[in-house]
C-alpha positions as CSV (number, residue, x, y, z in Angstrom):
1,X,47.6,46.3,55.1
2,X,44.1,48.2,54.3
3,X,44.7,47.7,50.4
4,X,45.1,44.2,50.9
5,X,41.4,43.8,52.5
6,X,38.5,43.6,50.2
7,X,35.5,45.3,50.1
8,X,32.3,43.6,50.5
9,X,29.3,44.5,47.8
10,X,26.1,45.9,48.9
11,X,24.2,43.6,46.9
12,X,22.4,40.8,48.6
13,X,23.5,37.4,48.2
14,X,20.7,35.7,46.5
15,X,20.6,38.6,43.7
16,X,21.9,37.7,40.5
17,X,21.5,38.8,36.9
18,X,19.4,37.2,34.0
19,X,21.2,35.2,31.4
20,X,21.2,36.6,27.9
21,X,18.5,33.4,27.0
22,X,16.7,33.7,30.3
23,X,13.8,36.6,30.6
24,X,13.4,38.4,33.9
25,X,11.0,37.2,36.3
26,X,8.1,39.4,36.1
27,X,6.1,39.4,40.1
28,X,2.9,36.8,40.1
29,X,-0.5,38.7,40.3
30,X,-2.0,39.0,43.5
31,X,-5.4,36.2,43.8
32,X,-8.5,37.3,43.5
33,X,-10.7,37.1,47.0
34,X,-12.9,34.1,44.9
35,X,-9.4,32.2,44.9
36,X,-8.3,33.1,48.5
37,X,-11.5,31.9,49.8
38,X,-11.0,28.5,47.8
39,X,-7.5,28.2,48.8
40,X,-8.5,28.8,52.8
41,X,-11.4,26.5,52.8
42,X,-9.0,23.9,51.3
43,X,-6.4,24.5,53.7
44,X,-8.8,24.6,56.5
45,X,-11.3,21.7,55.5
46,X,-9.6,19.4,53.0
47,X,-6.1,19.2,54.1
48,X,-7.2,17.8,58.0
49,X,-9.8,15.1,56.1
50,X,-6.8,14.1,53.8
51,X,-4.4,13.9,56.5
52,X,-6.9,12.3,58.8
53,X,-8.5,10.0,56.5
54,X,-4.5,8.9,55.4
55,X,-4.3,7.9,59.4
56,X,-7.3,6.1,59.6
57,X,-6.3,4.1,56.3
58,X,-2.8,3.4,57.9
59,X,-3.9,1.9,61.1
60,X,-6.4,-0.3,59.7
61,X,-4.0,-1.9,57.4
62,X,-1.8,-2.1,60.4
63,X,-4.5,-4.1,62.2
64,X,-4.6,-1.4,65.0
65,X,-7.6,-1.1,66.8
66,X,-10.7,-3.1,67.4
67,X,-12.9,-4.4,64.6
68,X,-15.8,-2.1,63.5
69,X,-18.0,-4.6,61.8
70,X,-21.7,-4.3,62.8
71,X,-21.7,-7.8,63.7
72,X,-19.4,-10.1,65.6
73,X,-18.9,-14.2,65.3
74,X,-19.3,-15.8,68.9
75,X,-19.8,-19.4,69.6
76,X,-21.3,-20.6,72.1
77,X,-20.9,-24.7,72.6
78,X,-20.6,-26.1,69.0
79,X,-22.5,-23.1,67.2
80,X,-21.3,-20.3,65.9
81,X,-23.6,-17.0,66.3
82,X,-23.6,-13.5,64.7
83,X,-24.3,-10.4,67.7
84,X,-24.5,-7.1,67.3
85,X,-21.1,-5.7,67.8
């Protein structure tokens, strides 16, 4: 009954070899501190805005909130009159 078991490889699962066509991956160059500076500054001031600013677009078009306008329309008897909001 051992012969009958199989042994398992050592290699791990995800390894595999190149085709003949395909060329080896070579491992990316590490970023220069210019470009990790830009890429944290994006990640910590333009991401939020975009995804805050996406938000903000989505719940006006939903009609959430209360108007913003600098002026609002009251009337008052038969007129109609513009105050500051």
């Amino acid at each position: 009954m051992k012969g009958d078991l199989k042994q398992k490889s050592n290699k791990p699962i995800t390894a595999r070899r190149p085709k003949q066509n395909e060329s080896p991956r070579t491992p990316a160059a590490p970023l220069s501190p210019t470009r990790k500076w830009v890429f944290r500054m994006t990640a910590l001031v333009v991401l939020p805005l975009l995804l805050l600013g996406g938000v903000e677009v989505t719940l006006r078009l939903a009609g959430y909130g209360y108007p913003t306008g600098f002026f609002k329309k009251i009337r008052v008897g038969q007129k109609e009159f513009l105050i500051n909001n």
